[in-house]
N, C-alpha and C positions, 0 to 999 in steps of 0.2 A: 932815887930809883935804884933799884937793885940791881947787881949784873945780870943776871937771867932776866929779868923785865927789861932792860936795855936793850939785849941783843934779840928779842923777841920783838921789840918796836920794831927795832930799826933794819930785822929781816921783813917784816911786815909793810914798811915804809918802800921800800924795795920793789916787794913784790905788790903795792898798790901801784907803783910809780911803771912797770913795766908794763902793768893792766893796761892803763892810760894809754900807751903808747902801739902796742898791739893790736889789731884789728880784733874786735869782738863781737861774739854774737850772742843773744838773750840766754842766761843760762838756763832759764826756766822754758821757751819756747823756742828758741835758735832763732832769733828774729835778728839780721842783721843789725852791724854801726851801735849797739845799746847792752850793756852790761846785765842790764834787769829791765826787760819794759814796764813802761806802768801796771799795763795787767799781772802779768806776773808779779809786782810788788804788791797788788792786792791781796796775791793770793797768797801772800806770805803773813797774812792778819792772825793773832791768834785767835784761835777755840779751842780754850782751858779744857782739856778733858781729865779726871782723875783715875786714876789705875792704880790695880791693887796685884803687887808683883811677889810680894811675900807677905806671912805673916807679920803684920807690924811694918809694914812696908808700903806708904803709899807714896805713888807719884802723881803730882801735876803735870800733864806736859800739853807743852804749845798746837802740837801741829800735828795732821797725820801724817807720815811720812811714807806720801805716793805725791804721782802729780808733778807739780810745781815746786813744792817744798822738798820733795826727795834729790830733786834734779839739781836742783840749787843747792842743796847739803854736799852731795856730791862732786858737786865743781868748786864747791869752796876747799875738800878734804884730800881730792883726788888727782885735781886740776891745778891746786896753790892760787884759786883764785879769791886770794883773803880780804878783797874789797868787798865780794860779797856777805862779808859778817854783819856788815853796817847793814844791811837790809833783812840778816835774820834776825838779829839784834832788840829788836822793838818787841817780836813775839815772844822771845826768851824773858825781857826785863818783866812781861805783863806775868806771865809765870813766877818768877822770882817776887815782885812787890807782893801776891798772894802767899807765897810761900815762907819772904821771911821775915824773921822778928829785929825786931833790936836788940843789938849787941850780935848778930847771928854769925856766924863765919862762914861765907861763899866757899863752896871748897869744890873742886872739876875733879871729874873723876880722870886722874892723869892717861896721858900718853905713855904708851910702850918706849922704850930707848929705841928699838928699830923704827917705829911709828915717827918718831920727834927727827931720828937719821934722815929719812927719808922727805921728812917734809920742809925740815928746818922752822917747826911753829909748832904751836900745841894749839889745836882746833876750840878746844873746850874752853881752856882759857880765854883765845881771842874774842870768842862768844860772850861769856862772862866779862870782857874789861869794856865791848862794845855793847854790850848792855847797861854798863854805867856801872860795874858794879867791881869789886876789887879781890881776885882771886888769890884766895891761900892756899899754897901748897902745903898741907895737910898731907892728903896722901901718899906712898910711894907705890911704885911697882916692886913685890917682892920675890915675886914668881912670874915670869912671862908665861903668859896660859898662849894653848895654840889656837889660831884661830876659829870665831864664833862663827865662822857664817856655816850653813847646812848642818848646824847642832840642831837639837830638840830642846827642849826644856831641861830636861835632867842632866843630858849632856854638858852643858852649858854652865849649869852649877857645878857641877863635877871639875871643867875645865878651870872653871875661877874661883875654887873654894880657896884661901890663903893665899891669893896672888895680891892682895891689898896688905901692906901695915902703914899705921899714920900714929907721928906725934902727940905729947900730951893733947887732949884737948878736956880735959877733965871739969866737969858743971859747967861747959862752955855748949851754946847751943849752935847747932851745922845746917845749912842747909847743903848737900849734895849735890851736882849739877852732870848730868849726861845728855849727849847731841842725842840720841837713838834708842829707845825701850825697845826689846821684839820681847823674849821671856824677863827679862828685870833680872837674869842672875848678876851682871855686873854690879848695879845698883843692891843686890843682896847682900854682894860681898863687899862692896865699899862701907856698908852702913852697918854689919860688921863688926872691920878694923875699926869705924871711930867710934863705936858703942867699947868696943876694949880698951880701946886709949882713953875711956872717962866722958864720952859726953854725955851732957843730961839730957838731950832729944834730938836726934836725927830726921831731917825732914828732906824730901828729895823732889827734884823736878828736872825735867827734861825738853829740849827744843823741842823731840818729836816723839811719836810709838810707832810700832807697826800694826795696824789694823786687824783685830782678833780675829777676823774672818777669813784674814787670809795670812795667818802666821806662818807657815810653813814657805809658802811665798816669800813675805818679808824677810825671814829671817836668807832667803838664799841673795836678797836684793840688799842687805845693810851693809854697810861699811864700816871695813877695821877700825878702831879706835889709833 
């Protein structure tokens, strides 16, 4: 195991072991003494929806991101409550088994350095390795863009145009992976950098979206990367 995969358990190890011991209450419904109640982990099932965020640019993503699903994203990103991966975990992998191929490289669309400071984990990741599946860091942060929330669509690409570059990955096929769609410019610019570093096909999916009907909403309700 690598050092950064190490010290990413064994902060994670940590922060599951603290859960445990700390009085909790439903993330999804505030239901005392219960981490996740049952209801709430139902309501964490996926429904594959596909989105179309740029040209050449589709995503699958698991969940809508209101509700139960929003609540629980939130206390896992917001809160350091990183047991709760294991329960988003399941709708992510149903996304990904649709999404990838063989030979594919899982690749998360990385955390900011302030993002990774403040939390001591990288969200995307944890997602991806509790989904069963083994993330490469492929991408970098090149550019820290300034916060997405209350952008518009254009804004949004404007803020993240060249904040991605990633390593060779040339005739090698990616699937991309982001927690949160509202406009897809992240996932724009992530697919991007690994179309210029050489891959033969980028394919992308996502835990959640924000619900097209109430984008402007969403996008004031998503959370930093």
């Amino acid at each position: 195991m690598s050092r950064p995969a190490l010290v990413d358990t064994i902060s994670s190890a940590l922060r599951d072991a603290l859960t445990f011991w700390l009085p909790l209450a439903c993330a999804g419904c505030g239901a005392l003494d219960e981490s996740l109640c049952s209801g709430c982990r139902r309501a964490l099932a996926a429904v594959p929806v596909p989105r179309e965020v740029g040209p050449g640019v589709p995503v699958l993503c698991a969940l809508e991101f209101s509700g139960v699903p929003a609540r629980v994203l939130r206390a896992l990103k917001e809160e350091g409550r990183t047991s709760l991966a294991r329960d988003l975990a399941p709708a992510l992998a149903d996304v990904l088994r649709a999404a990838a191929v063989s030979g594919a490289l899982v690749v998360p669309v990385p955390s900011s350095a302030a993002a990774f400071r403040r939390r001591g984990y990288r969200p995307v990741e944890l997602l991806v390795r509790r989904a069963g599946w083994h993330p490469e860091r492929v991408l970098r942060v090149r550019r820290t863009p300034a916060d997405q929330r209350g952008l518009d669509r254009i804004a949004r690409q404007q803020n993240v145009g060249g904040a991605f570059a990633a390593r060779s990955v040339v005739g090698r096929r990616v699937v991309v992976v982001d927690d949160v769609v509202t406009t897809g410019a992240t996932l724009i610019e992530a697919t991007r950098a690994l179309r210029a570093a050489g891959a033969a096909e980028v394919r992308a999916v996502a835990l959640a979206y924000t619900p097209r009907r109430s984008a402007s909403e969403g996008e004031s309700q998503v959370i930093a990367t």
